[in-house]
py3Dmol code that shows the C-alpha trace and the ligand (Angstrom):
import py3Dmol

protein = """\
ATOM      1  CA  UNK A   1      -4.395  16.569 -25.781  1.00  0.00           C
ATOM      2  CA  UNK A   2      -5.824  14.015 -23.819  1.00  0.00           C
ATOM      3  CA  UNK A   3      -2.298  11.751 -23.619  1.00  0.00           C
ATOM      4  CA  UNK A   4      -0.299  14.663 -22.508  1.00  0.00           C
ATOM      5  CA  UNK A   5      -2.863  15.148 -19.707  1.00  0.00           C
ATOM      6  CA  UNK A   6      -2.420  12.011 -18.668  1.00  0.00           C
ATOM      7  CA  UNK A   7       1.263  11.274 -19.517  1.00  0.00           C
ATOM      8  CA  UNK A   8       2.083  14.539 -17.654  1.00  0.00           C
ATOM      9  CA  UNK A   9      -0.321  13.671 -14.821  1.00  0.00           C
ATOM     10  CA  UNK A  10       0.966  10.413 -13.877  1.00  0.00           C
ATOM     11  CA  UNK A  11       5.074  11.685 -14.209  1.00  0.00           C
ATOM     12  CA  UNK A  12       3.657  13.980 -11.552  1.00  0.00           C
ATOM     13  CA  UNK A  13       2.122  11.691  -9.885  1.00  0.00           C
ATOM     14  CA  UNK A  14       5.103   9.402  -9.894  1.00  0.00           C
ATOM     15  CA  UNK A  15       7.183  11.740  -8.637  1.00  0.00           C
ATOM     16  CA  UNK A  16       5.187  12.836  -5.704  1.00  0.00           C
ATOM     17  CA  UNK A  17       4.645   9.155  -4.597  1.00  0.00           C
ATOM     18  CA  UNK A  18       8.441   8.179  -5.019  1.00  0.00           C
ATOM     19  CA  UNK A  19       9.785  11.731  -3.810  1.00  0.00           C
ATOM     20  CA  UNK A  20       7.337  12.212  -1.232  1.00  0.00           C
ATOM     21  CA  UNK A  21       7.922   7.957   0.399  1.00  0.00           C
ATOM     22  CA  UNK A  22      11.601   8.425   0.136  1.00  0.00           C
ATOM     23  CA  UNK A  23      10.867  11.281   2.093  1.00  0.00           C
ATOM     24  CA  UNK A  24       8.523   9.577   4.593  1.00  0.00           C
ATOM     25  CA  UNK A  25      10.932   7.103   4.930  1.00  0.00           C
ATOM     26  CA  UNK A  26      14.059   8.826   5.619  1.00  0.00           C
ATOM     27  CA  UNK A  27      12.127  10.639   8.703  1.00  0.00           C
ATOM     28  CA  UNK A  28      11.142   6.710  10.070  1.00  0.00           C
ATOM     29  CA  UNK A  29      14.966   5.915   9.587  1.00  0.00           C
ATOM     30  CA  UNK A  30      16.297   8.963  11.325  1.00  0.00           C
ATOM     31  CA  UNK A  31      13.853   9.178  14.120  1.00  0.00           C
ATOM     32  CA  UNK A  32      15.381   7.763  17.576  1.00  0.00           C
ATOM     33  CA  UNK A  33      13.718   5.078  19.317  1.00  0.00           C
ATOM     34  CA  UNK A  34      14.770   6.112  22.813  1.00  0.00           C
ATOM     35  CA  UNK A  35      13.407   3.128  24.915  1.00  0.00           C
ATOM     36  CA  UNK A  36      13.538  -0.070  24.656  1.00  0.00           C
ATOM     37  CA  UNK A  37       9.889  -1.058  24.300  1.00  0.00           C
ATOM     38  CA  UNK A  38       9.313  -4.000  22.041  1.00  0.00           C
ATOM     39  CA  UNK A  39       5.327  -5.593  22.449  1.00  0.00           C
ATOM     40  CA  UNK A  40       6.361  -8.700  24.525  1.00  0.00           C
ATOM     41  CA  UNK A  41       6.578 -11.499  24.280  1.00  0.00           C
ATOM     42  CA  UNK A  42       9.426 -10.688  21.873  1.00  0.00           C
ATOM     43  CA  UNK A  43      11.580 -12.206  19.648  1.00  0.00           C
ATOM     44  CA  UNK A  44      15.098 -12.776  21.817  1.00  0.00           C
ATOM     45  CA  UNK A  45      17.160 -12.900  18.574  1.00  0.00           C
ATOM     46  CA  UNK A  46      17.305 -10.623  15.118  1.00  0.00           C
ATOM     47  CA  UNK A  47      15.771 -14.159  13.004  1.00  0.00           C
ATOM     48  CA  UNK A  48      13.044 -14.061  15.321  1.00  0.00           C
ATOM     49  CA  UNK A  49      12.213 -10.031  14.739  1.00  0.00           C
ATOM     50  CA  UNK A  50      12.839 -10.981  11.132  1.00  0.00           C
ATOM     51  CA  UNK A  51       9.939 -13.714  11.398  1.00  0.00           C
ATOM     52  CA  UNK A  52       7.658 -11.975  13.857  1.00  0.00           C
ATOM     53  CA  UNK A  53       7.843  -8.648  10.746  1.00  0.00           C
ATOM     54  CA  UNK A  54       7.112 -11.470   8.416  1.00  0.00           C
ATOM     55  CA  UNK A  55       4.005 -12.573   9.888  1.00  0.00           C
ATOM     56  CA  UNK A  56       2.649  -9.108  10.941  1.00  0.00           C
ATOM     57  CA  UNK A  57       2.849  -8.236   7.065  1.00  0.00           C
ATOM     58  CA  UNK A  58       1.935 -11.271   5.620  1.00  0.00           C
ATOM     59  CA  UNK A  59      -0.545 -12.618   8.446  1.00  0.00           C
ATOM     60  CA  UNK A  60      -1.350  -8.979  10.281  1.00  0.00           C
ATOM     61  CA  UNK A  61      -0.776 -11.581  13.138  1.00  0.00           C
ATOM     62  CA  UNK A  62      -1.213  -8.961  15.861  1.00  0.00           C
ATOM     63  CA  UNK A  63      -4.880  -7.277  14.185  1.00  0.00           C
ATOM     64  CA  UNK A  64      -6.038 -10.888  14.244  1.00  0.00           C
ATOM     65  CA  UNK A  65      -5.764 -11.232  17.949  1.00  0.00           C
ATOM     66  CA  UNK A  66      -7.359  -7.819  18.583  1.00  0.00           C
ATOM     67  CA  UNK A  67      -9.870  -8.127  16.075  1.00  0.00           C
ATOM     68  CA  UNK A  68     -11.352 -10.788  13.998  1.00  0.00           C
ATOM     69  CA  UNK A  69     -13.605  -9.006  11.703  1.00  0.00           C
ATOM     70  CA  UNK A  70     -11.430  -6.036  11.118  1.00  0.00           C
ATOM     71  CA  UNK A  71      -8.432  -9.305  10.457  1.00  0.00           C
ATOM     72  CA  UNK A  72     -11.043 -10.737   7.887  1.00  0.00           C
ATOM     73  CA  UNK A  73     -11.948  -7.323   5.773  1.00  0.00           C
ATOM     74  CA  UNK A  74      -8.539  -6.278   6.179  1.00  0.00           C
ATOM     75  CA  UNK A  75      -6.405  -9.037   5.101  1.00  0.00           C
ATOM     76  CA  UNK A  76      -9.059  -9.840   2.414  1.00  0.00           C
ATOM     77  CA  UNK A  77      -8.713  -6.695   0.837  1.00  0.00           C
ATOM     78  CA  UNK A  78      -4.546  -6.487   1.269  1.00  0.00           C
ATOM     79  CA  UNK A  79      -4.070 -10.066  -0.320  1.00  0.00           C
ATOM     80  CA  UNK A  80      -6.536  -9.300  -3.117  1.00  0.00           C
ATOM     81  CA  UNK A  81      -4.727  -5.912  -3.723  1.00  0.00           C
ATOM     82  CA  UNK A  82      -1.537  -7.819  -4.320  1.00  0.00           C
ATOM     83  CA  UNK A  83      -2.769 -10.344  -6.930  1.00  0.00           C
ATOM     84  CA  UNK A  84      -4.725  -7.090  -8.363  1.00  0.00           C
ATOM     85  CA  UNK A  85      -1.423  -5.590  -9.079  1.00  0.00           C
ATOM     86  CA  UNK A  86       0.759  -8.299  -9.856  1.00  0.00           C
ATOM     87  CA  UNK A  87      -1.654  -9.270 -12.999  1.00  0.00           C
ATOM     88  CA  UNK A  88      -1.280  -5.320 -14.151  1.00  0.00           C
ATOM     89  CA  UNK A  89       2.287  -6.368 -14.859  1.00  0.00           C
ATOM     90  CA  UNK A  90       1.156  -7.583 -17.807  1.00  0.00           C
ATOM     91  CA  UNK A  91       0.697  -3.490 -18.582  1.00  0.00           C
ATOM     92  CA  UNK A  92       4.117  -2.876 -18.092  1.00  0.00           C
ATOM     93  CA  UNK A  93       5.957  -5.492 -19.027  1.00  0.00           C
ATOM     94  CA  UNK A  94       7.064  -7.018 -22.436  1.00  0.00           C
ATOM     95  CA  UNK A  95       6.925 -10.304 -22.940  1.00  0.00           C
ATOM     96  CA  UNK A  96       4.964 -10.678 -20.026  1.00  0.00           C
ATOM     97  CA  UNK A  97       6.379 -12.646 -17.329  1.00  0.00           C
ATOM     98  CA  UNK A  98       4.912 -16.561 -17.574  1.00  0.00           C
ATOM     99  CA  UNK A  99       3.818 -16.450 -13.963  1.00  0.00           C
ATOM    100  CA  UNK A 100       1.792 -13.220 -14.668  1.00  0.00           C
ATOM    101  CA  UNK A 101       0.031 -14.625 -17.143  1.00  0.00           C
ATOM    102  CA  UNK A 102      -0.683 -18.181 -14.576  1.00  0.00           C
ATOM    103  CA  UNK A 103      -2.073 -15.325 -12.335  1.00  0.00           C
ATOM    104  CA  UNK A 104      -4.229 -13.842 -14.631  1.00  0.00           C
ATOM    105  CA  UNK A 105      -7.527 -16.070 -14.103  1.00  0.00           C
ATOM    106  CA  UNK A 106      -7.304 -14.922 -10.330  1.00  0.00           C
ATOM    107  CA  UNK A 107      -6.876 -11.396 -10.856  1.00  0.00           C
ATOM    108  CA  UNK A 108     -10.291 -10.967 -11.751  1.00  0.00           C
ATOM    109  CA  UNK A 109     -11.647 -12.664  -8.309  1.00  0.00           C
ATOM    110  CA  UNK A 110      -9.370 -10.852  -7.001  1.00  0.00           C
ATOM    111  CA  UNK A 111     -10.725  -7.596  -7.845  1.00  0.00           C
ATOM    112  CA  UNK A 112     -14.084  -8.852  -6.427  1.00  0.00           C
ATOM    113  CA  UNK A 113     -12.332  -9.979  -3.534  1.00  0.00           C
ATOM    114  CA  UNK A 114     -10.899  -6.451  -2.836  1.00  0.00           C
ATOM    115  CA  UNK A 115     -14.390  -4.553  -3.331  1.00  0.00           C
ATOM    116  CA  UNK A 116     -16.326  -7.016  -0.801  1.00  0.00           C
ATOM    117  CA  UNK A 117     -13.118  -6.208   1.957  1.00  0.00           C
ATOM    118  CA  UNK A 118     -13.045  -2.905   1.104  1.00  0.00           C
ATOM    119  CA  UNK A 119     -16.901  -2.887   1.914  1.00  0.00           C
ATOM    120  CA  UNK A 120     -16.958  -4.586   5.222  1.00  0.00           C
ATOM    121  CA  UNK A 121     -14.228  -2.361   5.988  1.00  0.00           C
ATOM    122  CA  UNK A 122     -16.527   1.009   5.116  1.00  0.00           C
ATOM    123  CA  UNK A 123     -19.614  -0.587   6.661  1.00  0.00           C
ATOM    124  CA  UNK A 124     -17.681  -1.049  10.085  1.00  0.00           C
ATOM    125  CA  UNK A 125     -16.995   2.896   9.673  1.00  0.00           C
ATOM    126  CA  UNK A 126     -21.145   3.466   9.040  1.00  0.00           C
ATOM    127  CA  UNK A 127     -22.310   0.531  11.372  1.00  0.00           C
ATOM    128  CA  UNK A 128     -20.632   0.534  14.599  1.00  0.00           C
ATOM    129  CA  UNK A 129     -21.239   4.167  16.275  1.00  0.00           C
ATOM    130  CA  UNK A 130     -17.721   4.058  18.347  1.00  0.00           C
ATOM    131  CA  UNK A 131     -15.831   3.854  15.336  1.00  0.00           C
ATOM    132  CA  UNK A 132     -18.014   6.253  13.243  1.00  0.00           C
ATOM    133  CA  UNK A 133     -17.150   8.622  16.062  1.00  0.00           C
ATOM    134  CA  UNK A 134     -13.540   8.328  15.747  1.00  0.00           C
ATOM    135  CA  UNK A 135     -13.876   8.225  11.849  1.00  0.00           C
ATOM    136  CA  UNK A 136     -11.980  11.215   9.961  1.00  0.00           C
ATOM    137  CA  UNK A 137     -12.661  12.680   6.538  1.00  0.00           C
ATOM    138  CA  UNK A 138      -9.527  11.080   5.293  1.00  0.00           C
ATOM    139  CA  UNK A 139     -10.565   7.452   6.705  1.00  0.00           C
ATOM    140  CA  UNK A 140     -13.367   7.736   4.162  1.00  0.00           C
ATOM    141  CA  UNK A 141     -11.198   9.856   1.404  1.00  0.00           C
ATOM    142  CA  UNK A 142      -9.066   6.607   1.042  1.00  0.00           C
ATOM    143  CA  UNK A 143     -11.959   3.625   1.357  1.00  0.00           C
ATOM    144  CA  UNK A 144     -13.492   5.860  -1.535  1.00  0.00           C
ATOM    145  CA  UNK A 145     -10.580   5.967  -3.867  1.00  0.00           C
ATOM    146  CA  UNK A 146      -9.836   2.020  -3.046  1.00  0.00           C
ATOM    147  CA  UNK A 147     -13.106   1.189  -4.159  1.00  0.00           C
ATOM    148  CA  UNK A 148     -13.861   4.269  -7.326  1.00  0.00           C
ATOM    149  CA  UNK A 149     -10.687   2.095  -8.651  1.00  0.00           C
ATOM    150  CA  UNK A 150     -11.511  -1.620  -7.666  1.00  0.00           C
ATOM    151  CA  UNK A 151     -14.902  -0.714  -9.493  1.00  0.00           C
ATOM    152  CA  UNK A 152     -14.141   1.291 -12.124  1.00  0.00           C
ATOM    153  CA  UNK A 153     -11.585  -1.651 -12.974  1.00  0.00           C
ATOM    154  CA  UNK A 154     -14.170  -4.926 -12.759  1.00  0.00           C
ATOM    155  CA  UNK A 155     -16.365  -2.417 -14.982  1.00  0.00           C
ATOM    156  CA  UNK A 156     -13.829  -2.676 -17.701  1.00  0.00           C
ATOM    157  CA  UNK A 157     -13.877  -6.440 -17.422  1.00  0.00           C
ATOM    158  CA  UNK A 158     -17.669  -6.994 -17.319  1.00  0.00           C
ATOM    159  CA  UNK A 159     -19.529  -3.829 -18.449  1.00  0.00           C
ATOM    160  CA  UNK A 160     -17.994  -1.814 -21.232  1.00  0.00           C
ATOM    161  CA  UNK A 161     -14.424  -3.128 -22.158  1.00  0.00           C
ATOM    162  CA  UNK A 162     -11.623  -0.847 -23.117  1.00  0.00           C
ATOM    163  CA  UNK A 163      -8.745  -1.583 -25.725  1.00  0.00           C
ATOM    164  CA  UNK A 164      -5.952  -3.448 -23.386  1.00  0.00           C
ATOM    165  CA  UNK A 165      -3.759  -3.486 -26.044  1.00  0.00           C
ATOM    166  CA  UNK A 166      -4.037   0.198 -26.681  1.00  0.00           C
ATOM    167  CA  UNK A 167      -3.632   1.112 -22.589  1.00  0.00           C
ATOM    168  CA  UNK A 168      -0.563  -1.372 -22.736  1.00  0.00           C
ATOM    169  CA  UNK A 169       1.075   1.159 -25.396  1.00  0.00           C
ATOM    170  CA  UNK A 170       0.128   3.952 -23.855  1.00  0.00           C
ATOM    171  CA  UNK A 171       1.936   2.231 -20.610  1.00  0.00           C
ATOM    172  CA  UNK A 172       4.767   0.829 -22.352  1.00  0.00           C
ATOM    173  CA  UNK A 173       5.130   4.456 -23.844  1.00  0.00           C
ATOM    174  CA  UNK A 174       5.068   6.103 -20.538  1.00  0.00           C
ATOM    175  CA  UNK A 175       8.025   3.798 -19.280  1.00  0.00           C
ATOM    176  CA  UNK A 176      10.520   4.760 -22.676  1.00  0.00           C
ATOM    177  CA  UNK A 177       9.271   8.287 -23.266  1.00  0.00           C
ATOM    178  CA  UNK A 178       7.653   7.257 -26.799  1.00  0.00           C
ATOM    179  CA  UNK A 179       4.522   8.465 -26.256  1.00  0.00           C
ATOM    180  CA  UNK A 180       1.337   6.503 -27.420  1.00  0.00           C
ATOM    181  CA  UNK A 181      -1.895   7.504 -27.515  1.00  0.00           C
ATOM    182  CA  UNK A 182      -4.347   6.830 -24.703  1.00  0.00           C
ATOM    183  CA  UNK A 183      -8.251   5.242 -25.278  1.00  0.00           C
ATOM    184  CA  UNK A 184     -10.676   7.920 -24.656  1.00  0.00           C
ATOM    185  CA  UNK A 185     -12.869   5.569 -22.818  1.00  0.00           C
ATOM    186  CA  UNK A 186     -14.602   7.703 -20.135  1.00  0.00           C
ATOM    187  CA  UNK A 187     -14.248   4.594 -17.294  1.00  0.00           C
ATOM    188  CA  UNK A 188     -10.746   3.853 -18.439  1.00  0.00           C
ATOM    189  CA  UNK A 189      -9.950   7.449 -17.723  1.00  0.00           C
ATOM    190  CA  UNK A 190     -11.561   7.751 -14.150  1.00  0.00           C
ATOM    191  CA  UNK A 191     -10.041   4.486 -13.409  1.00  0.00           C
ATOM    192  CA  UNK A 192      -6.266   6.147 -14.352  1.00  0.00           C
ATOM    193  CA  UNK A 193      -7.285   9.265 -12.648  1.00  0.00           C
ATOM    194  CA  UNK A 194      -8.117   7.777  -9.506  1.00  0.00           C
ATOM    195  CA  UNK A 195      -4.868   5.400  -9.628  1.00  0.00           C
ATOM    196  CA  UNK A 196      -2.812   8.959  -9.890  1.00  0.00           C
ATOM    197  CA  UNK A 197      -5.052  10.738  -7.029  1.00  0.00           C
ATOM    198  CA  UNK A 198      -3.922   7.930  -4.397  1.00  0.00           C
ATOM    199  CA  UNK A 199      -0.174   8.054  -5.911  1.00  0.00           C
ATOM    200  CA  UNK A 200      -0.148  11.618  -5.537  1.00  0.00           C
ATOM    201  CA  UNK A 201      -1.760  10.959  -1.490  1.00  0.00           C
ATOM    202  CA  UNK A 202      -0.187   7.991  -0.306  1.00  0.00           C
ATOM    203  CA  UNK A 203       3.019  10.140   1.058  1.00  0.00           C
ATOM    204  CA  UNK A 204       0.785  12.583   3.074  1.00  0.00           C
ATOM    205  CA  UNK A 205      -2.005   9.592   4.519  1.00  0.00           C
ATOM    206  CA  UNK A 206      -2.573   6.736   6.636  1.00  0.00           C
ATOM    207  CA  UNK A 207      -1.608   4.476   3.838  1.00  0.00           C
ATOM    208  CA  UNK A 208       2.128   5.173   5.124  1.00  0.00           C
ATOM    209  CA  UNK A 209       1.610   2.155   7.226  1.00  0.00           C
ATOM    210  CA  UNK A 210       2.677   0.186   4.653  1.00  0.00           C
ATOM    211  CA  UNK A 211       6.451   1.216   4.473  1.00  0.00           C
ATOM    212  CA  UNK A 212       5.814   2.043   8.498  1.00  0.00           C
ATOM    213  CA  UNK A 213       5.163  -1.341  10.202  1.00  0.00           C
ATOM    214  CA  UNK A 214       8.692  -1.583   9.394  1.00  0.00           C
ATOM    215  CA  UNK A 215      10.064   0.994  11.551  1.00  0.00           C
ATOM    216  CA  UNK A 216       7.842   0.725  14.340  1.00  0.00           C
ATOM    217  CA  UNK A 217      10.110   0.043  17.760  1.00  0.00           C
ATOM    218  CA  UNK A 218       7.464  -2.318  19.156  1.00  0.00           C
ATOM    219  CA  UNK A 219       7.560  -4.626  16.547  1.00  0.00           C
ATOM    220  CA  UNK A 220      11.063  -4.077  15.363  1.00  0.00           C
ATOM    221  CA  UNK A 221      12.823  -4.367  18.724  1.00  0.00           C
ATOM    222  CA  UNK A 222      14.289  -7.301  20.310  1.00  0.00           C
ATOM    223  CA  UNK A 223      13.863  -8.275  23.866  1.00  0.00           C
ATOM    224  CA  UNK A 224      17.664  -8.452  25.147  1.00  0.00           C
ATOM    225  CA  UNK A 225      17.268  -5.292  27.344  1.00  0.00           C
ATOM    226  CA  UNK A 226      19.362  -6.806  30.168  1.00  0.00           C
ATOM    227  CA  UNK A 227      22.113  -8.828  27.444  1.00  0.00           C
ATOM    228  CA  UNK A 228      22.785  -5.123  25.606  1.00  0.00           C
ATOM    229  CA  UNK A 229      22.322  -1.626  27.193  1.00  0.00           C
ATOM    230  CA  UNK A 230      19.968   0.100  24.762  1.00  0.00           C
ATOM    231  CA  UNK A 231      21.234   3.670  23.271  1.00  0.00           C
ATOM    232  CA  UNK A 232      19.542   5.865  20.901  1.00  0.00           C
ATOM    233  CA  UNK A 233      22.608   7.557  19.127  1.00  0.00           C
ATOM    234  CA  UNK A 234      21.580  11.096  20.328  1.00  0.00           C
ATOM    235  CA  UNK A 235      22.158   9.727  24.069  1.00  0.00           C
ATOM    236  CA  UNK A 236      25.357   8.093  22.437  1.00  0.00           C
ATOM    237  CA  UNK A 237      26.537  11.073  21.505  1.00  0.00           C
ATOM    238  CA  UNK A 238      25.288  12.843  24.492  1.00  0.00           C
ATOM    239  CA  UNK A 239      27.309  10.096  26.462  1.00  0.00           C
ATOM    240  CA  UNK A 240      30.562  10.310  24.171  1.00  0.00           C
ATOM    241  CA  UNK A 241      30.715  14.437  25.001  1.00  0.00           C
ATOM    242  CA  UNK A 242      30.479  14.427  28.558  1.00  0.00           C
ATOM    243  CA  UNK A 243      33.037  11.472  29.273  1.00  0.00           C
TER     244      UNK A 243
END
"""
ligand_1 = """\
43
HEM
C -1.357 2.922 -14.222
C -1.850 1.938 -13.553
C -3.074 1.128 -13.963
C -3.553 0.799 -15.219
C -2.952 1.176 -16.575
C -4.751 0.010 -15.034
C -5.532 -0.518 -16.047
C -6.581 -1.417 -15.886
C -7.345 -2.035 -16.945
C -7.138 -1.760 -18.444
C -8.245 -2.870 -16.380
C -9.270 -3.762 -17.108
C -8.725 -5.155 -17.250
C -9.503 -6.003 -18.229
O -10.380 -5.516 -18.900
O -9.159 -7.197 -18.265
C -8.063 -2.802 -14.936
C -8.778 -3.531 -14.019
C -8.653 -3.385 -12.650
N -7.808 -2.533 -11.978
Fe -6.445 -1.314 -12.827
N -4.984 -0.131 -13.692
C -3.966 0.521 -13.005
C -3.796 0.607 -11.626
C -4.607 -0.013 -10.683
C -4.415 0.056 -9.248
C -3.270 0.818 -8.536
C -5.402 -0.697 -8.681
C -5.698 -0.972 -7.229
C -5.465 -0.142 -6.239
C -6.218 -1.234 -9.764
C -7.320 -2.061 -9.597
C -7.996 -2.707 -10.608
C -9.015 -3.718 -10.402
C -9.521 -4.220 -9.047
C -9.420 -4.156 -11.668
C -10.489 -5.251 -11.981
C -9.911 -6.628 -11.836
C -8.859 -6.930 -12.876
O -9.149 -6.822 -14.076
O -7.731 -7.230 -12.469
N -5.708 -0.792 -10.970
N -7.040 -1.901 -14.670
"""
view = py3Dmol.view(width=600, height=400)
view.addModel(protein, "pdb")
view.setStyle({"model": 0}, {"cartoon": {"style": "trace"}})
view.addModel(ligand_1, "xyz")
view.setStyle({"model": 1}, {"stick": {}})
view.zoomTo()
view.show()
């Protein structure tokens, strides 16, 4: 009973998160970018937007020169996140990859790592009125899901273990339809059921900037407005039926 709540919860939630970014995405692909406006100074050549993209995601380059203690929280929580999930490959994968299993060791401080940026993050939200002010429902919605899992998680690794050898079936049964039974360890289960709640939001919140920060025309643009006349295609078009 249990498995086929949770094996028919997360195809949901699956296809919410995949239908609902392709989605997303297809509206930031589609949407016009009318004016040529790209932050400057700007990259003069496409290598240079392809490097200035690749420090803004890897770096958050421009967040560190408006804000050093939002850049420290931040980026410590988005780099722990990533070594987070690249050591759950080992869930889904079999043999596990040799350079998951090198990563392993981290992925616990990494989980640490994530809770204390993930609380310097919140405590901004609490602590500093301006930004309390401007603070939505949702803003704390997602900072409470991040850390419910990041918690839940390290619980599993220092308080009351669960059977990673079962939850790998039960993954690896997911993936080929063969159905496995899941533990019915009560912080094993919130943990899943918080991983499906932010699948199921990620295509309807603020966690869109993720796939976004590609598409946005400041960042994206290069600065060659007087080399190439800059069209959206509507105004293209626009220009193509009136000649
Ligand atoms: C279906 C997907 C997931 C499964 C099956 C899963 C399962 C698990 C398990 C079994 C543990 C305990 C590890 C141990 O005892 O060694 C764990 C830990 C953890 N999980 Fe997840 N998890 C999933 C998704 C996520 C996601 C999406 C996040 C982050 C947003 C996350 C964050 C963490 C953290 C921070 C830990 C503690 C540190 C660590 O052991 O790596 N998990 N997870």
């Amino acid at each position: 009973m249990l498995t086929v709540a949770y094996a028919s919860l997360f195809y949901m939630a699956t296809a919410v998160l995949v239908g609902g970014l392709a989605f997303r995405i297809w509206g930031y692909a589609t949407t016009p970018a009318p004016l040529k406006i790209p932050t400057t100074p700007a990259p003069k050549t496409r290598g240079g937007v392809v490097l200035r993209l690749g420090r803004e995601v890897v770096l958050f380059e421009s967040l560190f020169k408006a804000n050093k203690w939002i850049w420290l929280f931040g980026w410590l929580f988005h780099a722990a996140l990533v070594v987070v999930l690249l050591r759950h490959l080992r869930y889904f994968t079999l043999p596990v990859w040799w350079w998951v299993g090198l990563i392993q060791p981290f992925g616990v401080y990494a989980g640490l790592a994530m809770v204390a940026g993930l609380v310097g993050l919140w405590a901004r939200r609490a602590l500093v009125s301006r930004i309390r002010y401007i603070s939505a429902p949702s803003d704390h919605l997602m900072l409470a899901l991040l850390v419910g899992i990041a918690v839940s998680g390290l619980m599993m690794k220092y308080v009351t273990h669960t059977d990673v050898v079962a939850v790998k079936s039960f993954v690896l049964g997911l993936l080929y339809f063969n159905w496995q039974p899941i533990p019915a360890d009560p912080v094993l289960l919130v943990h899943l059921a918080l991983v499906a709640a932010l699948m199921i939001v990620f295509p309807f919140s603020k966690l869109l900037h993720a796939p976004g920060v590609f598409f946005s025309p400041t960042r994206n643009q290069i600065d060659n407005p007087r080399e190439r006349r800059h069209l959206a295609n509507w105004a293209r078009e626009l220009e193509a039926s009136r000649s």
